[in-house]
Each structure stands twice: as structure tokens, then as C-alpha cells.
N, C-alpha and C positions, 0 to 999 in steps of 0.2 A: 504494500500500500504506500503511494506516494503522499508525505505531508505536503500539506498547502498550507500557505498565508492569505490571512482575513484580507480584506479591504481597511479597515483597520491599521494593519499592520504593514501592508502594503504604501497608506497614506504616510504614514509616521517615519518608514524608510525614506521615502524620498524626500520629503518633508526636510527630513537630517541629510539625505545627500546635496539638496539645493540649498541648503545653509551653509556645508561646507564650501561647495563652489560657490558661495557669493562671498566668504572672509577667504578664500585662494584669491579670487581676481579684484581684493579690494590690497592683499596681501603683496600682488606683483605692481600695485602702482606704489604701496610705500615704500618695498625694495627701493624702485627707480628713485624716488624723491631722495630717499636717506643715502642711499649710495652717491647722488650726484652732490649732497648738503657734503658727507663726508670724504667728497675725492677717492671712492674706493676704486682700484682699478678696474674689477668686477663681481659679479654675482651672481649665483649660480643651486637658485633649490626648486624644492619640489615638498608637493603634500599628497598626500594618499589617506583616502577611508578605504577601513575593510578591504587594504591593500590595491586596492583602486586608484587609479595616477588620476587628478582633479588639479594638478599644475604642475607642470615643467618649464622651468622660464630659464632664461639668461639675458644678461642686461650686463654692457658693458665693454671690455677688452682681455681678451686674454693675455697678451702681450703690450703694453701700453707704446714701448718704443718700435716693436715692428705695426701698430694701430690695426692687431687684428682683431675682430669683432669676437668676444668669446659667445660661443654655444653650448646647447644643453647635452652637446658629445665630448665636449672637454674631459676631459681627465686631472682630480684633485689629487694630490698628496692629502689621506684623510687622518693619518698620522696616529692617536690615541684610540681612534675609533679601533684601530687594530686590537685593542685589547677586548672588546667585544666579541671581535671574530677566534680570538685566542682563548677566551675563558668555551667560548661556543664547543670551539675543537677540543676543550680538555672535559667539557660535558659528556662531548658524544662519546669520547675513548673511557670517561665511567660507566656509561650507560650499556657500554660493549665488554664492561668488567675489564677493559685493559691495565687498567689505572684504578685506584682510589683516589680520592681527594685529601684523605690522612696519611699518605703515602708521605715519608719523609724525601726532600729534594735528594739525598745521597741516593736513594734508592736508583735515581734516574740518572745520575750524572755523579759518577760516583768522584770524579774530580773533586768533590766537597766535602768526602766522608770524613777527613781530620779535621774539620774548619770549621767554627763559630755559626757557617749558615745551615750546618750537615742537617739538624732535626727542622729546621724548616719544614713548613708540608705545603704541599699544592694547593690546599685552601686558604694558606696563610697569604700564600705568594699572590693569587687572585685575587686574596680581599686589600693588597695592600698591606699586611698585619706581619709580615715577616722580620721588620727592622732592618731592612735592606737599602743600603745605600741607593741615590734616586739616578744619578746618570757617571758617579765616578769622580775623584777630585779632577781629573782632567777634564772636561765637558767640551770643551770648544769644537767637538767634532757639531755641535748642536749649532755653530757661527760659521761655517766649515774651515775650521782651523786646522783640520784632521779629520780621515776615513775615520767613519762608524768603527765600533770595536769590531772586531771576528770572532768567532768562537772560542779562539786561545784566550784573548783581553776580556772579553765576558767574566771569563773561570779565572781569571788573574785578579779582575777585580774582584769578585768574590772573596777570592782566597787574602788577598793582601788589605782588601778597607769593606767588606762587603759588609758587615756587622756595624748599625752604626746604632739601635737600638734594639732591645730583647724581645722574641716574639710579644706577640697582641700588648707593647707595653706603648704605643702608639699609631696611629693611621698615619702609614709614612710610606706615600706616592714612589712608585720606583717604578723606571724603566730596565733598569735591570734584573729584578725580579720578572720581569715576565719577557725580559729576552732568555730567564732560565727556564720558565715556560713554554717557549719555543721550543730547546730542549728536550725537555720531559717529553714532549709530544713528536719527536721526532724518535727517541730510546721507545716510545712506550706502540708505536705505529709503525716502527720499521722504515718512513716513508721521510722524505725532507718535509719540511714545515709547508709549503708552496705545495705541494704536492696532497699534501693531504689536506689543505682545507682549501684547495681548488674543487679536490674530489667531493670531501664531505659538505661544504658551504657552497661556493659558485653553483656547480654543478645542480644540485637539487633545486633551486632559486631560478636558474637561468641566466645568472649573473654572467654577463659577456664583457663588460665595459669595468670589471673588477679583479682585483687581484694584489696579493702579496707585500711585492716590492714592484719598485720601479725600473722599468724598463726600457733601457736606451731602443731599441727598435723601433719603439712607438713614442720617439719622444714630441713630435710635431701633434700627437694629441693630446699631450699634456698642456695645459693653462701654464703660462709662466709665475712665478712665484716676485713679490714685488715687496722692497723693503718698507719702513714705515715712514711717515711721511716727516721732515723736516724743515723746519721755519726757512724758508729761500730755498730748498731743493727739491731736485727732483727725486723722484722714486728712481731705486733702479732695478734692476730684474735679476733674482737668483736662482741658480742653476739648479737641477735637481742632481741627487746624490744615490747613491744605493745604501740602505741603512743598515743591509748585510746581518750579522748576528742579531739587532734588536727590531727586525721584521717583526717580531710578532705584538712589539710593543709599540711601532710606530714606523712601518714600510707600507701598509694598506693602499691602495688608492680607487676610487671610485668615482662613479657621478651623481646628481643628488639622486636622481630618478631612482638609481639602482641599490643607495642606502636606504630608500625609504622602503624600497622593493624589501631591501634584505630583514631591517631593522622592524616591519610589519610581521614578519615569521617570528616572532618573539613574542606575540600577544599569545594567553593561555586558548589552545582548546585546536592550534595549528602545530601539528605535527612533524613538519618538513626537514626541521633540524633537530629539534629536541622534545622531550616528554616535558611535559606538566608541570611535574617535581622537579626536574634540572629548571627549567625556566623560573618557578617559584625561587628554587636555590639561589639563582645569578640576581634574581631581581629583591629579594630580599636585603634591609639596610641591616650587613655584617657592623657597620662603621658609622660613627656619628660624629658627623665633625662639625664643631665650632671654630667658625673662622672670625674674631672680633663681631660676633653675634649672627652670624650669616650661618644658617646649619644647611649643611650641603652633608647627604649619606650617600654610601658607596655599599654597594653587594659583592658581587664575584667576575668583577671584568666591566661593570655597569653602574653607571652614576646616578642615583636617585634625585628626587629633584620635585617639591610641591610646588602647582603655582596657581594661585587661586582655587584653593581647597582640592586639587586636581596630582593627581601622581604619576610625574612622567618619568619614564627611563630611557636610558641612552648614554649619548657618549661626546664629548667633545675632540679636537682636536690642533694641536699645534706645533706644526713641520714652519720651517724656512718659507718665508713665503706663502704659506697656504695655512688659513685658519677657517675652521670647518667645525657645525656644531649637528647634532639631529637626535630627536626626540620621537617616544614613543608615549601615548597615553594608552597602555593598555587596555583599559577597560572600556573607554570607546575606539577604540580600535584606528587612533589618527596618529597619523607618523607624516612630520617634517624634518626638512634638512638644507640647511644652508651652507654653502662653500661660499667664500672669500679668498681669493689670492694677493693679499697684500698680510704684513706680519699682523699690521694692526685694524685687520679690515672684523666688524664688524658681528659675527656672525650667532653671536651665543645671543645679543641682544635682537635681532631679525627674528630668528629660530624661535625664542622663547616667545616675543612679541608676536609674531605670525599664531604659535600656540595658542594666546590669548585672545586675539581675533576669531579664531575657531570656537571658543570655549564661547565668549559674545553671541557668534552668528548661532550657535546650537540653543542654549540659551534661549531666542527669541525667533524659532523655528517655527511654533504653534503662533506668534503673530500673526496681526492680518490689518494691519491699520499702517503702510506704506504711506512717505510721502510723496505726492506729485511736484519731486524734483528727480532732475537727469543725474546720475552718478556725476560729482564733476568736481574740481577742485576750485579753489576762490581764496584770493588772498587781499590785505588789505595793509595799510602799514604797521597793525599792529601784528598779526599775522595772517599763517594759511594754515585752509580749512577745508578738509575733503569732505564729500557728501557721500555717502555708503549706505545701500540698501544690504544689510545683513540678516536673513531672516524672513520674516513677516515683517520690519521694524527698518525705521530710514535712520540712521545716525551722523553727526557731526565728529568729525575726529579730525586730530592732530596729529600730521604726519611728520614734524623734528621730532615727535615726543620718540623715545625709546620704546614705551608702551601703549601704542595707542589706545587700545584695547580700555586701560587705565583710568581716564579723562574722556574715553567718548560721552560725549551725549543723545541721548534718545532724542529724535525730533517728536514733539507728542502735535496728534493731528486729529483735530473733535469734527464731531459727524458731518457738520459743513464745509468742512477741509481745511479750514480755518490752521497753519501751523503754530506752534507756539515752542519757544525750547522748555526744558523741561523743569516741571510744576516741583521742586525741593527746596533745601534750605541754600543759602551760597552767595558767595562773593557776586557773581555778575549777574547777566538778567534775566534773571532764574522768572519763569511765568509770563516773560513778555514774546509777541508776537513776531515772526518770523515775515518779512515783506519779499515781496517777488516783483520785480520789474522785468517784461516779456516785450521782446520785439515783435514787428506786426504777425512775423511765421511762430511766433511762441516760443521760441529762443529766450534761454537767460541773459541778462544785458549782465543786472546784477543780482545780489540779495541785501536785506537789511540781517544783519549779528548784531547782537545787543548793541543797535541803535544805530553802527555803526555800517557804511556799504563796503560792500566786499565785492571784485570784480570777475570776472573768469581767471583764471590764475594766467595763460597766453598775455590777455590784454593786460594783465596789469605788470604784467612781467618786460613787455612791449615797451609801455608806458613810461617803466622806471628806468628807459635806456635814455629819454629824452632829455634834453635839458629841461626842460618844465612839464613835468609828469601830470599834472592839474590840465595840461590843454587837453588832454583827452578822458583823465578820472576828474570830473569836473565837481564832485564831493571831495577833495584830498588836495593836497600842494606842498609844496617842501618848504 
């Protein structure tokens, strides 16, 4: 007997998929705005419900000095996200009885048997909880001062500074801890690291635009990586590297499309990579960390993460060049991902911020009281102000803010259509009436915002190239 869904049920789904799709393409115009406020080189995400792509965008350059346009085929360095795909493969190798997760690290690399890391265990090393030094007193291979460690320098550092704290006696971030996971998963698989979570991860996904480490073959499909920006200089562009032994903690690369592809197999009750229980296990907060009052938890490869009462998992990341964040709400099933190719470009604030958009348009899905205005942006001297239909529900948001989502306003619109912003307590002008001035075809000229006129964001942008920007906004003058 085949189940079926009510009408009901039927309504309520798309209901939540058209909400989704109206905060994605309310999502790809803030990208563009904050990317051009912040001089990002480029930008480069994607959102999926229910594993369903609802935006693929690219905005921007992949390269700034060769001025190529980047696309949604570029290729990121996704860097920490790797530790995702590495706690995943050491899932599967439990799940297969290859491995325990109390397994101590000597077990697997017996390199360490006389050494301070020896009783280490694999769930320490995934949670973070090992006490293991973070990238080595050397590091500058992270500035490229120096090749990535190799296998030898890995087990060197281990042996000679790896202990820099006693198991679970802090939450202490290492990529060497889980370039020894790489490791493990190579002793405990028979196969190299690349190898087996092409086999175990791409492969079952259909992940084609993903993989390991970096690849000189294909390196004209890689985005170029761009420094941070400097009071009088330019950006300049840096190379990509092979990151060799600490692959599994930060060689990754993907596109957003294909993170969110991957990163949506993670919700419970999808089987494709892992059971229930491992998934519970990874997404579970091992770690609570207080960072000067900012609590950020970590599980087993995976960074937990509340935002507006809502529990997202995922992963960020930060290679040379390429900063890359993407989320998963499991329990509604929406996974975003935004890549950034400059050091200081933007991405954990988009990602999070786009989250919140979603959580908005869902939110106000069962509305039905729309205002009769065009989706459109409007700026004024004091500022700008996009018009977003999310939901059932028309909102006012601010596209510098970090959070849009934060600060939007509900437009409220009574039975004669009458607009009004909205009826609370507050600083501005909270209950008074929203005015529309229409040219003869119904076009917006302008709007009235508390009080003040606000013009199409082109013409006012036109305007303020002029020497006297009042000859044309003829409410305004400098």
C-alpha cells in the first residue's frame, strides 16, 4: 500500500518551500549589496531544503587581477570543513567495526606509543579534547613560509611538542590532531585518506566538483584566493598549496552547491553516509566553550551553533585566501553555504545571516496579508532599504546590517490596503503610514519611511554622482 499526503499536508509543504525560495532570492540581492559595501573579491553559496538546491549564485570575481567573473563551478579551498568529512570517514570505519572511537591513537600509529599523546583516543582527537598542540610552534607553512608538514613532521610534532594540555582538561582546537586522524583512517582502511573518502563520501553523494586536496591539474577551476584588504592597497592573489599530511584537517575543496549537497546527508533519518547514532554522536555538544561570553559547542568533527532559538550544525573554514562557512538546521532540514575568496571576506556573517532570513520567511509562511509593493531597494541619505516579500508577509530590511533578519520590519497592511510600518513600542515611527508615489504606468517614483522619501536605490545612486543631487531628488540637497 502506497502512503499518500492530505491536501493539508500537501498545502503546508509548499507553503515552506515558497518561503524558502523567497528569503534565497531576497538572500542573493544582500550577498550582492554587502559584498560590493565590503570590497569582497567574490561570493559564492547556495541553500537547499530537504536537500533540494532553491539557490546557486555567484557574484563577483574569481580572480580580481586577471577580472574573471567567478561562477557557481569554481572550486573553494573549504579548509576546516575537512574535519566534517574526516570525523564522517572515522564514523563509517566504526560503524564497519574497523575502529573504535576509544581506541587509543598508538593503536593506529604506533609512532606515538612512548609519547605523552600515546593514550589519546579517537574521540578525544574528534572532539578537540586531546590536548594537542593546534598547528606546531612552526606554523608559517599556514602564511606559506613552508610546505604543509608530511607524515614524518606530523609524528615529529607529536613526539617532540604534541602534549601541550592533558586529555579532556580543555577544548583545545588542533589541526594536528586530526591530520593524526587522517592517519588512523588510513592504518584502520588499508586505503590512503583521498581514497577512501572519495569512495565512502563523494561517491554515494554524487559529489563530482569535490574532493580531498588540491589539485594542480584543475587548477584554472579553482577561484583564486585574495589577501585582506589594506588602507591604500590592493588585494593581491594567493597561490594554492597542497596541504599534504593535514588533508584531513584542512585540504577539502568544494563548491557551495555540493556542501550543501553533502552537508544535507547529515540530517537524522538519511542514511547515505551514516546511521542515526553516529550522526547523533558527531552532532552532539562533547565541548562547551566560553569564548568572553560567546558559547560556541563542538561535537565530533562538527561545530554546534544556536541562532534564534534554532540548532544549527556545521562547519566553518579558513585556508589562505578562501574563507568558507555552511550550516545545517537539522531539524528543518535547510543547509547553506557560503564561500568567500579573500582572507577577510565575509562568510560566517552571510551564512548565519542568510540562516536567519530562512528562519523569518518560515516563520511567516501561513501569512496572507502581502504588501502591494514591487520587491525593490530604496535609499535615502539617511539610509537603504530593501522591500522583501518573505512568506505570506512584505518586510522592510536593512541590507549593511550583518543580520538582516534582526531589524527587519513587518510592513502591517489593514483590509483597505492602507500600509502602515509596524504597530510596537520604539524609537522611530512605529504606527505611522507608509506613502507610495506611482508614475502614470504604476511604477514607484518613490516611498514615504518614517516621514522621510526614499528613492529607487539606481536613481538615487545616479543622483548622488551629481554635483547637486536635489536637481533630481527634489525632497533632499546636500
Amino acid at each position: 500500500m502506497t502512503a499518500t499526503s492530505s491536501p493539508l499536508e500537501d498545502d503546508t509543504a509548499t507553503r515552506r518551500r515558497r518561503a524558502v525560495e523567497d528569503a534565497a532570492r531576497y538572500a542573493a540581492r544582500w550577498f550582492a549589496f554587502l559584498g560590493a559595501a565590503r570590497e569582497v573579491p567574490g561570493i559564492q553559496a547556495a541553500i537547499r531544503i530537504d536537500g533540494e538546491l532553491v539557490l546557486d549564485f555567484a557574484w563577483g570575481a574569481a580572480d580580481l587581477a586577471a577580472e574573471t567573473p567567478l561562477t557557481t563551478e569554481h572550486l573553494f579551498r573549504i579548509a576546516s570543513h575537512s574535519k566534517t568529512f574526516t570525523a564522517t570517514a572515522v564514523l563509517q570505519l566504526a560503524e564497519q567495526g574497523r575502529l573504535r572511537l576509544d581506541d587509543a591513537v598508538s593503536t593506529w600509529v604506533p609512532e606515538l606509543a612512548d609519547t605523552d599523546l600515546s593514550a589519546v583516543t579517537v574521540r578525544e582527537l574528534l572532539a578537540h579534547q586531546g590536548g594537542v598542540v593546534r598547528d606546531g610552534r612552526d606554523a608559517d607553512y599556514w602564511q606559506r613560509g613552508d610546505a604543509f608538514p608530511d607524515r614524518a613532521r606530523v609524528i615529529d610534532i607529536c613526539r617532540s611538542e604534541g602534549k601541550v594540555f592533558a586529555r579532556n582538561e580543555h577544548f583545545k582546537y588542533s589541526n594536528i590532531a586530526y591530520g593524526l586522524l587522517g592517519l588512523v583512517i588510513e592504518a584502520a582502511s588499508g586505503l590512503d585518506y583521498g581514497t577512501f573518502t572519495r569512495e565512502g563520501i563523494c561517491a554515494p553523494l554524487g559529489l563530482v566538483r569535490s574532493g580531498s586536496e588540491w589539485e594542480p591539474a584543475r587548477d584554472d577551476e579553482f577561484a583564486a584566493g585574495h589577501t585582506g584588504r589594506l588602507p591604500g592597497r590592493e588585494r593581491r592573489r594567493i597561490s594554492h598549496v597542497d596541504t599534504r599530511a593535514l588533508a584531513a584537517a584542512t585540504g577539502w575543496y568544494s563548491t557551495a552547491a555540493e556542501a550543501t549537497a553533502y552537508i544535507s546527508a547529515h540530517r537524522l533519518g538519511d542514511d547515505r553516509l551514516l546511521g542515526d547514532d553516529s550522526k547523533r554522536q558527531a552532532q552532539h555538544a562533547h565541548s562547551r566553550i566560553d569564548l568572553d561570553g560567546s558559547i560556541r559547542e563542538y561535537g565530533l568533527g562538527f561545530e554546534i551553533h544556536t541562532v534564534g532559538g534554532r540548532r544549527l550544525v556545521g562547519h566553518s573554514g579558513g585556508y589562505p585566501g578562501h574563507i568558507t562557512r555552511t550550516w545545517l538546521d537539522p531539524e528543518d532540514g535547510i543547509a547553506v553555504s557560503v564561500f568567500t575568496n579573500a582572507i577577510d571576506g565575509p562568510a560566517d556573517v552571510l551564512a548565519t545571516g542568510a540562516m536567519a532570513l530562512v528562519r523569518l520567511a518560515l516563520e511567516n509562511a501561513d501569512a496572507d496579508r502581502r504588501a502591494d509593493l514591487a520587491e525593490d531597494r530604496f535609499a535615502s541619505l539617511w539610509s537603504v532599504l530593501d522591500v522583501a516579500h518573505l512568506g505570506g508577509a512584505t518586510f522592510a530590511l536593512h541590507p549593511v546590517a550583518d543580520d538582516p533578519a534582526r531589524s527587519a520590519e513587518k510592513v502591517e497592511v489593514d483590509e483597505s490596503g492602507t500600509m502602515r510600518q509596524p504597530s510596537r513600542d520604539g524609537f522611530g515611527a512605529t504606527g505611522e503610514p507608509i506613502e507610495v508615489a506611482r508614475d502614470a504606468a504604476g511604477g514607484v517614483e518613490s516611498i514615504s519611511w518614517s516621514g522621510m522619501t526614499m528613492w529607487p536605490y539606481a536613481v538615487f545612486a545616479q543622483a548622488m554622482a551629481l554635483p547637486e543631487p536635489g536637481s533630481v531628488l527634489e525632497r533632499m540637497s546636500l
